[in-house]
C-alpha positions as CSV (number, residue, x, y, z in Angstrom):
1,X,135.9,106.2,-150.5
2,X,135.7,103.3,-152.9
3,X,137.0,100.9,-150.0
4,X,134.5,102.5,-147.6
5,X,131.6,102.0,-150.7
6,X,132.7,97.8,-150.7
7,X,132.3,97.6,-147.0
8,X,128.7,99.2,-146.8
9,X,127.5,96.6,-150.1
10,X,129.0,93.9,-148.1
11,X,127.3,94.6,-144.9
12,X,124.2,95.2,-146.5
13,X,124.0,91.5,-148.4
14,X,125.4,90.2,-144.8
15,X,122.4,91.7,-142.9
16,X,120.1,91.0,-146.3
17,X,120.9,87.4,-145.8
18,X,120.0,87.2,-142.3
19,X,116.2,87.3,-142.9
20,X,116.0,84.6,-145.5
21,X,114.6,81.5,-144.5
22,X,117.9,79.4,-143.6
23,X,119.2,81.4,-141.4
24,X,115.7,82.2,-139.4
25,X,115.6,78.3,-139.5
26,X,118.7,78.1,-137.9
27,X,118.5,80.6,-135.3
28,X,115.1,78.9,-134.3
29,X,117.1,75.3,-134.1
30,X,120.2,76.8,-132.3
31,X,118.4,79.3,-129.9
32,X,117.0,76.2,-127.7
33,X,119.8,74.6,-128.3
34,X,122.4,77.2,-126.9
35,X,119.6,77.2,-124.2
36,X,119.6,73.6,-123.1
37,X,123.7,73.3,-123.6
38,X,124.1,76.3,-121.5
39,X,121.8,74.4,-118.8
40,X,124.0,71.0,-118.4
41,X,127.3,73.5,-118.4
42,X,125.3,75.2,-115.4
43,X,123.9,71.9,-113.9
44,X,127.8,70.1,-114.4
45,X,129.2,73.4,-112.6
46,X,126.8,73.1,-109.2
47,X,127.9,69.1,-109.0
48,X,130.0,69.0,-106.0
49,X,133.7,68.1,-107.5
50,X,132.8,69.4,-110.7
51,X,131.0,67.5,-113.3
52,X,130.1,64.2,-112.2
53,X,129.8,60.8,-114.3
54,X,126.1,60.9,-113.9
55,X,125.4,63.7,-115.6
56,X,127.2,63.1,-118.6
57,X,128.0,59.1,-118.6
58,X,126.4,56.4,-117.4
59,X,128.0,55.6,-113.3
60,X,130.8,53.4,-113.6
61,X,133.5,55.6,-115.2
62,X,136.5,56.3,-114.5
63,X,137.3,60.3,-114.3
64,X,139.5,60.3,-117.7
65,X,136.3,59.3,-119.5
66,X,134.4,62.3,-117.3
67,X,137.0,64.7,-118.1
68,X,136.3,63.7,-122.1
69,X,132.6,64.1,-121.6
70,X,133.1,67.4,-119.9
71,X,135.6,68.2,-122.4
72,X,132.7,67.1,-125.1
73,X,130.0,69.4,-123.7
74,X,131.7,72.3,-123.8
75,X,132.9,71.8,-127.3
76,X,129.9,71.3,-128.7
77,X,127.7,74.1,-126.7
78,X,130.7,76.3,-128.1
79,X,130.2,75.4,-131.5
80,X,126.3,76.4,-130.9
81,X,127.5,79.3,-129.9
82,X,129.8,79.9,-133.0
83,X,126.8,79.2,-135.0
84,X,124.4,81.0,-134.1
85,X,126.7,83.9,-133.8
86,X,127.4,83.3,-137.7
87,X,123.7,83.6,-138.5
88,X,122.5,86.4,-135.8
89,X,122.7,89.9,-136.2
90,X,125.5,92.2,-135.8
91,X,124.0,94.0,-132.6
92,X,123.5,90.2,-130.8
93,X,126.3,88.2,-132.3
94,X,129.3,89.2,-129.8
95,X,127.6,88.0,-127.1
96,X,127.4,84.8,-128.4
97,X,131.1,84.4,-129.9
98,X,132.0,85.7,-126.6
99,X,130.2,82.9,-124.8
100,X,132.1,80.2,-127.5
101,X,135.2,81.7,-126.8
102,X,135.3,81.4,-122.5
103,X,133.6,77.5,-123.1
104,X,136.9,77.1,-125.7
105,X,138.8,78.7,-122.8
106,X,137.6,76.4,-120.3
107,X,138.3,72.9,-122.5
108,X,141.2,73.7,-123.7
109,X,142.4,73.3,-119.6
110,X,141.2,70.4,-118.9
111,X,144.2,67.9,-118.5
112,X,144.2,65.4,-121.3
113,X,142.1,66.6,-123.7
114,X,143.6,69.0,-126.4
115,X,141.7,71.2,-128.1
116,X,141.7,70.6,-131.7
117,X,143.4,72.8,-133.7
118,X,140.6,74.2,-135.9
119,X,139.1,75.8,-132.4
120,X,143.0,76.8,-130.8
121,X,142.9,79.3,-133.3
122,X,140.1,81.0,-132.0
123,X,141.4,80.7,-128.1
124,X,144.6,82.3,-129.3
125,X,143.5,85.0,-131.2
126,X,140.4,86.4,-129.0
127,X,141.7,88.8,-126.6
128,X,140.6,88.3,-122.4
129,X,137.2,88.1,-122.0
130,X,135.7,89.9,-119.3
């Protein structure tokens, strides 16, 4: 029961934390930003071949520098996602690890571009996402 008694504490400070003033600043930065990342992974998935130089480098580049700036998107609107999964609450936060996880999925793919190792981890160990 004592265990039990340590979990409760801890998930009351966790949820206790989530209305001070840092992290309502932070969901209020990362919610549009999720929002406008999510929008160029959208707008790069409707280009005809797949994401096109124009919509993430200037024209002119060859597709190994596309496949890095399509490699680069999704990292980061992952790592908005992680984010504001780490300062959302309990009830919302799958959702938006869940999102992180299939953008790490989809990077980690793309030929020539490894994922780094900090964000492997998190591929490897989240089971299939449906």
């Amino acid at each position: 029961m004592r265990r039990s008694n340590r979990v409760v504490e801890r998930d009351v400070e966790a949820e206790t934390r989530l209305h001070t003033q840092d992290y309502v600043e932070a969901r209020g930065i990362l919610l549009p930003a999720i929002e406008y990342l999510r929008r160029a992974v959208e707008q790069a998935d409707t280009e005809e071949e797949g994401p096109s130089g124009h919509l993430l480098v200037t024209v002119g580049v060859d597709l190994q520098n596309i496949a890095v700036c399509w490699s680069d998107l999704l990292l980061e609107a992952a790592e908005a996602y992680m984010s504001l999964g780490n300062v959302s609450y309990s009830s919302t936060n799958t959702d938006y690890f869940r999102q992180a996880i299939l953008y790490l999925r989809r990077a980690s793919v793309i030929p020539g571009f490894p994922l780094p190792a900090h964000l492997q981890r998190y591929v490897r160990r989240a089971s299939p996402c449906a």
